[in-house]
ZAMARGU-4260 file (C-alpha; in steps of 0.2 Angstrom, whole numbers, plus 5000, padded with zeros to 4 digits):
<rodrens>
0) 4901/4790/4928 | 4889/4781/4921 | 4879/4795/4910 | 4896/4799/4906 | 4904/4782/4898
5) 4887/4782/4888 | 4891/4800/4881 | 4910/4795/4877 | 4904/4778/4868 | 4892/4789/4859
10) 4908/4802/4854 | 4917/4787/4848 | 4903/4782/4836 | 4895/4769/4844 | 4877/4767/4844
15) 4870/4766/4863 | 4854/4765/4873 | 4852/4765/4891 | 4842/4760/4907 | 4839/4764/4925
20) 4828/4757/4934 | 4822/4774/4941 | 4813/4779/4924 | 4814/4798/4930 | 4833/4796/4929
25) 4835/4788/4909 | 4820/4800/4903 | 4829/4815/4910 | 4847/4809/4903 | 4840/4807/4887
30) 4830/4823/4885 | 4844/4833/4887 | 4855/4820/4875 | 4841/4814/4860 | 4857/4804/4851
35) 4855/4792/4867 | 4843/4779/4864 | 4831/4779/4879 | 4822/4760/4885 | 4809/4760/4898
40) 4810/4740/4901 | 4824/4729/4905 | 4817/4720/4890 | 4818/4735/4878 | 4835/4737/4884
45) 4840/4719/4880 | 4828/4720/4863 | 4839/4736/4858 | 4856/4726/4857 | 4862/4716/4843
50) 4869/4699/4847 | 4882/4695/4855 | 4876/4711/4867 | 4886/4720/4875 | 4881/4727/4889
55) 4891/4738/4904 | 4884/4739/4923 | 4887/4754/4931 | 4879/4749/4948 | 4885/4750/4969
60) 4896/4737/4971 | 4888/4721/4981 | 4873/4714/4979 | 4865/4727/4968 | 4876/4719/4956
65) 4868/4702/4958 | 4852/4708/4959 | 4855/4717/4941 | 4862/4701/4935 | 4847/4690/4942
70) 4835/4702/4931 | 4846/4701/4915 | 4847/4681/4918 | 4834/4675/4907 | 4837/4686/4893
75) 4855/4683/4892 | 4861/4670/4878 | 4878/4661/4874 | 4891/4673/4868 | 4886/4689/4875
80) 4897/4699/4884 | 4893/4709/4903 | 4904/4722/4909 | 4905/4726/4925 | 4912/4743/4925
85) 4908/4747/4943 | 4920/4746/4961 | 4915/4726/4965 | 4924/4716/4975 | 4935/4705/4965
90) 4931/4689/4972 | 4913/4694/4971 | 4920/4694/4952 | 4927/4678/4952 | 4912/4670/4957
95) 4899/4678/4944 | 4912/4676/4929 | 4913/4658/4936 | 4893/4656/4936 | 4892/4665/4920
100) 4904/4656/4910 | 4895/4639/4913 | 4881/4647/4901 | 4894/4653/4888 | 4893/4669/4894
105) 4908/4681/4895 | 4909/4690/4910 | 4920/4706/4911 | 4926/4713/4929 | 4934/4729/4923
110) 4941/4744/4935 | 4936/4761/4926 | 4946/4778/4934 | 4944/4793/4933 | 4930/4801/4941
115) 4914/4809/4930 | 4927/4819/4920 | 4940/4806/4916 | 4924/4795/4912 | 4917/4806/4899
120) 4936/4815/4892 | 4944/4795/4894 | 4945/4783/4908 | 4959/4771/4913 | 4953/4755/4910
125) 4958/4739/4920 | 4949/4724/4912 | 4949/4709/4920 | 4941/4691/4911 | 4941/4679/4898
130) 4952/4682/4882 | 4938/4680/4870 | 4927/4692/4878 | 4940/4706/4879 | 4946/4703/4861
135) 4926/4707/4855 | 4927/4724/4865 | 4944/4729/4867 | 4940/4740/4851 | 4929/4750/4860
140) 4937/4751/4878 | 4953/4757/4870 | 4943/4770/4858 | 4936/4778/4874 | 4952/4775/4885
145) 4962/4790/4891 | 4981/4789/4881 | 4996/4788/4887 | 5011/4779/4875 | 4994/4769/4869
150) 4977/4769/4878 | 4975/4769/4895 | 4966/4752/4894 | 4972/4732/4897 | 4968/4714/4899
155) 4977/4711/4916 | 4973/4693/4917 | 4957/4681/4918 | 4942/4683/4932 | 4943/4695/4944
160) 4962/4703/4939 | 4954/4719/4934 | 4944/4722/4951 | 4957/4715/4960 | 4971/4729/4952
165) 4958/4742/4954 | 4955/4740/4971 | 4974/4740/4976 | 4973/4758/4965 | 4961/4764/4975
170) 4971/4756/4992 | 4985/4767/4983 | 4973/4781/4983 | 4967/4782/5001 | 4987/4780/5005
175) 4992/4797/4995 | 4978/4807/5000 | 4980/4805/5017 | 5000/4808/5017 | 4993/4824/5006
180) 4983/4831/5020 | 4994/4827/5034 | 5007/4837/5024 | 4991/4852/5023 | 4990/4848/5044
185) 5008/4851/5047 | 5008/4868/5035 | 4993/4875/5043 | 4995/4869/5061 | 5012/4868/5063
190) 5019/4878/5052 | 5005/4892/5055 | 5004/4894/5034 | 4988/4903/5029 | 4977/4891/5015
195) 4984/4904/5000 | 5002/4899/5007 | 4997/4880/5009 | 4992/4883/4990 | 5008/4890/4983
200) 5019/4875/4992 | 5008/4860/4983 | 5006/4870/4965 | 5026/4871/4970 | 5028/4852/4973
205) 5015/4848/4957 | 5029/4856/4946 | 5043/4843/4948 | 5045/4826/4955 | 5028/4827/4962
210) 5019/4830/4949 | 5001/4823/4949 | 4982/4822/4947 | 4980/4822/4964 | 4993/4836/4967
215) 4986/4845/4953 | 4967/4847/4960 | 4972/4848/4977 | 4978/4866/4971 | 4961/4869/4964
220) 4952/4864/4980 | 4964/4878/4990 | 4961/4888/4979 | 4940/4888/4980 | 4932/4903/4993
225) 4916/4900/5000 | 4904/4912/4990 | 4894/4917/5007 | 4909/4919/5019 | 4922/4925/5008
230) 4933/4912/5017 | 4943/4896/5010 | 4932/4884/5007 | 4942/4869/5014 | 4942/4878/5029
235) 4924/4875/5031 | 4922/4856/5029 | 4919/4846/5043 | 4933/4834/5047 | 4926/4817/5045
240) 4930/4809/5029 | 4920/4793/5023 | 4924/4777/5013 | 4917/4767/5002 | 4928/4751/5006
245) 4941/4748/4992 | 4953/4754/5005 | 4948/4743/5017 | 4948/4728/5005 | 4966/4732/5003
250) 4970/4732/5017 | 4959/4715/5020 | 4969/4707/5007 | 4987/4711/5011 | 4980/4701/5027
255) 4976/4687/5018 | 4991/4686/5006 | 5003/4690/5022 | 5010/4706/5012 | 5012/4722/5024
260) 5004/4737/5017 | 5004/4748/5031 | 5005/4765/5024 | 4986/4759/5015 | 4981/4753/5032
265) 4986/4768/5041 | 4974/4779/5028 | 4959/4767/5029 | 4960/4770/5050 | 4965/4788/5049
270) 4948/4789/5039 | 4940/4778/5053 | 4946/4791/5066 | 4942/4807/5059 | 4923/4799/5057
275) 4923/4799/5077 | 4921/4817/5077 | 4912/4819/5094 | 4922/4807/5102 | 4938/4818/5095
280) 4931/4834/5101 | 4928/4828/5119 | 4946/4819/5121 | 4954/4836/5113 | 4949/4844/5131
285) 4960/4832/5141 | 4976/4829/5144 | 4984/4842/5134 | 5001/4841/5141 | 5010/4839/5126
290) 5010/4861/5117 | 5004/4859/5100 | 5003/4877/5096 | 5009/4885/5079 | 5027/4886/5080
295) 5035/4901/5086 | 5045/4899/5069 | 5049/4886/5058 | 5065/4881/5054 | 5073/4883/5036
300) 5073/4869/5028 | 5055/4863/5037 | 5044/4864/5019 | 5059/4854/5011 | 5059/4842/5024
305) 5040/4841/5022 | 5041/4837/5002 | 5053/4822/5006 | 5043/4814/5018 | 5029/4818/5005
310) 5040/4811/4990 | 5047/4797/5000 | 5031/4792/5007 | 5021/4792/4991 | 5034/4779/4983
315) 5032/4768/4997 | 5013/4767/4996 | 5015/4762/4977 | 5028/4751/4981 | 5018/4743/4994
320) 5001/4742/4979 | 5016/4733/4967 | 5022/4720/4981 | 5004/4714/4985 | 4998/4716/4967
325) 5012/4702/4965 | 5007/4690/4978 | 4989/4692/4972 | 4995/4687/4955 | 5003/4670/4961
330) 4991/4668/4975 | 4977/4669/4960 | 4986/4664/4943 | 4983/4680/4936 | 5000/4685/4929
335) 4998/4703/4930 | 5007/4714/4918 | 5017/4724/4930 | 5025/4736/4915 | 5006/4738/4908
340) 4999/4743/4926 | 5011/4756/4926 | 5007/4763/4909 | 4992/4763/4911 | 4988/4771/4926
345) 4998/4787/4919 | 4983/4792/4910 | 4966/4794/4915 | 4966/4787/4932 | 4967/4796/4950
350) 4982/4791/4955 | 4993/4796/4939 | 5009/4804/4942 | 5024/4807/4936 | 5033/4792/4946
355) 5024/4779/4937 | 5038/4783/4923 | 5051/4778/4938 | 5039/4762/4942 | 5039/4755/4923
360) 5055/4757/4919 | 5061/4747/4934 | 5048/4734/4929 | 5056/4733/4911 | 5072/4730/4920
365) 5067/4717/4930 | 5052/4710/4928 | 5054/4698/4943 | 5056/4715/4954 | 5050/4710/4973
370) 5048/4728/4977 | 5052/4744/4971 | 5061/4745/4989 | 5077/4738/4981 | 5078/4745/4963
375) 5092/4752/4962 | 5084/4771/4957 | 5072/4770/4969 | 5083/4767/4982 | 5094/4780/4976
380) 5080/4792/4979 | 5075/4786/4995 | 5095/4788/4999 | 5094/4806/4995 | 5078/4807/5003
385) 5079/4798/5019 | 5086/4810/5032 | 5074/4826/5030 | 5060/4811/5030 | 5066/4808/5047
390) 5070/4824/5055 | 5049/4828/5048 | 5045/4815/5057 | 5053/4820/5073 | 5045/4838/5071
395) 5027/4831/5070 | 5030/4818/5085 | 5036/4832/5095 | 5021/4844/5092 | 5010/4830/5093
400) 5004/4829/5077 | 4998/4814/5070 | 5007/4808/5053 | 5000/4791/5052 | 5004/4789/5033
405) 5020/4797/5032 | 5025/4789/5052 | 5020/4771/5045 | 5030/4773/5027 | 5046/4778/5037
410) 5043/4762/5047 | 5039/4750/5033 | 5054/4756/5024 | 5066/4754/5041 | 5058/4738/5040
415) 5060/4732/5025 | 5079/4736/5027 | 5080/4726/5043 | 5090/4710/5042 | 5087/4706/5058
420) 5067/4710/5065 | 5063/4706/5084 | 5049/4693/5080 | 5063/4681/5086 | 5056/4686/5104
425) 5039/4684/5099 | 5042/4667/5092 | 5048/4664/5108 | 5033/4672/5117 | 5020/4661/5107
430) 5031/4645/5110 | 5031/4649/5128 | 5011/4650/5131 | 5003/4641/5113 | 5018/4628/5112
435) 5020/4635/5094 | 5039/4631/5091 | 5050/4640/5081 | 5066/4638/5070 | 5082/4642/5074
440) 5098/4651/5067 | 5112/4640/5070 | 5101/4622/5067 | 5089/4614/5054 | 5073/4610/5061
445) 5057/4613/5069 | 5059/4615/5090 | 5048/4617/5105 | 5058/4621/5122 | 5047/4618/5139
450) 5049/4635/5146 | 5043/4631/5164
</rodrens>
């Protein structure tokens, strides 16, 4: 992504130059693009700049990123500008911008999606920092941004804002990819479709309400056959997925803000799972009561009932992203833009879709929106929705398939419709053994009853 950004500031007509401190790598990327201006130092690189510098980090999140910042330290000066243009944890951000800002230093925490071809063709660009920083590159951000009603590129508030709305895309992310392969799981395994079938369904659902980035290459990736074997290619990948920890910083936030987002969390441990492979293979052979066989023949409606639980599902994994993007933006005075997110991410970024049209206008209707849960189109759609949702859901439980996305968005969205939830009984529990109290419905006050 990196090489990339480089080549698409270059497109735009700025002048660049680039390090690495693996010399191999710049003097490579350089021979084969001469306009790039290669430096061999960190010195030369600095040298190469006119003040005030402007200078992006594409580095692993963590402490690579302090370590880059401790080398560029003592040749940074008042009034320069430091993007970091990489997947850092947003409080990590808070922290440097708040070092660097004692110095004079403008520090830029800005999410960039869109993979290594979104970063050279245009990016969406989440900035996050101080104002006078962002108004001395927003020029070039928005010239190499992806466009969509406008670039695809916004200051979204002070500090860490930026980061912190990149992550929850990302927690987003992990949420529709997984409900996207559960959905591949229930057409091969239940529905006993071949991967050319599987194919035809999604580039089906990417032409309508569905229609996304994510939809759209996950028809290309059914479409590739293994050169050697002649068969599918996905067919042949082992099932053990990875992560990076975006996800799981999502999920570690809507802890910390008290904001539910299990249809995130339920991704980030499916991922978890599917890395325990032997473990897996081992339990597979026991206790196979339940028949999960290919069905002896689907019923009618089964592909529909599959693409509302899909549709259904990927709202509420937005609307979860939305809900803890708001409490992050009290919690940490950021005053996120919610319209802007969602203009935003329809260009450039991995988790643009045609939804995100649904998403701003309800924000531009009500900006003080809690959740998209209870605008009054998105709960129409969930209306027309909801009853296929649960009859899929009632298929894969009884072939025992796990759903874990799509089981835990039909629960959050239960949920979230529930006036009255049992934690009534646990306050009850946790009174009885801590002494914890609770409130009650019919008095003010705070009460503790002696149970023995």
């Amino acid at each position: 992504m990196g090489q990339n950004l480089a080549l698409n500031f270059h497109n735009n007509g700025y002048a660049v130059t680039v390090y690495n401190r693996t010399t191999e790598k710049t003097k490579n990327f350089v021979t084969k693009h001469p306009e790039i201006k290669r430096s061999s130092t960190l010195r030369e690189f600095v040298d190469n700049l006119t003040r005030p510098k402007r200078i992006l980090l594409m580095v692993t999140a963590g402490a690579a990123v302090d370590a880059t910042l401790n080398d560029l330290d003592k040749f940074l000066e008042k009034g320069d500008i430091v993007i970091d243009g990489g997947n850092s944890f947003f409080q990590d951000t808070e922290r440097r911008c708040t070092r660097l800002s004692e110095r004079g230093i403008h520090y830029m925490g800005v999410g960039v999606s869109g993979g290594e071809e979104g970063a050279l063709k245009g990016p969406c660009i989440m900035a996050g920092g101080p104002r006078e920083g962002y108004d001395q590159i927003s020029k070039m951000l928005t010239a190499v941004a992806a466009k969509s009603e406008g670039a695809c590129c916004q200051l979204l508030g002070p500090r860490g804002a930026g980061h912190y709305v990149k992550m929850v895309h990302n927690g987003i992310e992990y949420a529709l990819m997984q409900i996207m392969a559960e959905a591949y799981d229930l057409l091969t395994r239940y529905a006993g479709f071949d991967i050319k079938q599987v194919h035809d369904v999604f580039a089906d659902w990417n032409k309508a309400e569905l229609n996304s980035f994510l939809m759209e290459i996950a028809t290309t990736v059914l479409e590739r056959v293994d050169s050697e074997t002649k068969k599918p290619l996905v067919s042949l990948i082992l099932d053990s997925a990875k992560q990076k920890g975006t996800g799981k910083w999502t999920s570690q936030s809507s802890m910390d803000l008290g904001i539910p987002t299990p249809t995130i969390d339920a991704a980030v441990a499916a991922r978890n799972l599917s890395a325990l492979k032997p473990e897996r293979v081992t339990a597979s052979k026991l206790n196979n009561s339940v028949n999960r066989e290919r069905s002896s023949g689907i019923g009618p409606n089964f592909v529909e009932q599959l693409r509302s639980a899909v549709q259904a599902s990927i709202i509420m994994s937005y609307a979860q992203g939305f809900h803890l993007m708001r409490a992050a933006s009290t919690e940490y005075a950021y005053d996120l833009p919610f319209v802007e997110i969602a203009r935003i991410w329809k260009g450039g970024c991995i988790i643009r879709a045609k939804l995100l049209d649904q998403i701003k206008q309800a924000f531009m209707k009500n900006g003080d929106l809690p959740n998209l849960v209870v605008d009054p189109q998105t709960a129409n759609t969930l209306s027309g929705l909801e009853r296929d949702w649960r009859e899929l859901v009632k298929t894969a439980k009884e072939h025992a398939i796990p759903i874990p996305a799509i089981n835990a968005s039909l629960d959050y969205f239960d949920g979230y419709r529930s006036e009255r939830l049992p934690a009534n009984f646990i306050q009850a529990l946790r009174d009885h053994f801590g002494a914890h109290g609770y409130e009650r419905i019919d008095k003010q006050g705070h009460f503790h009853t002696n149970w023995t």
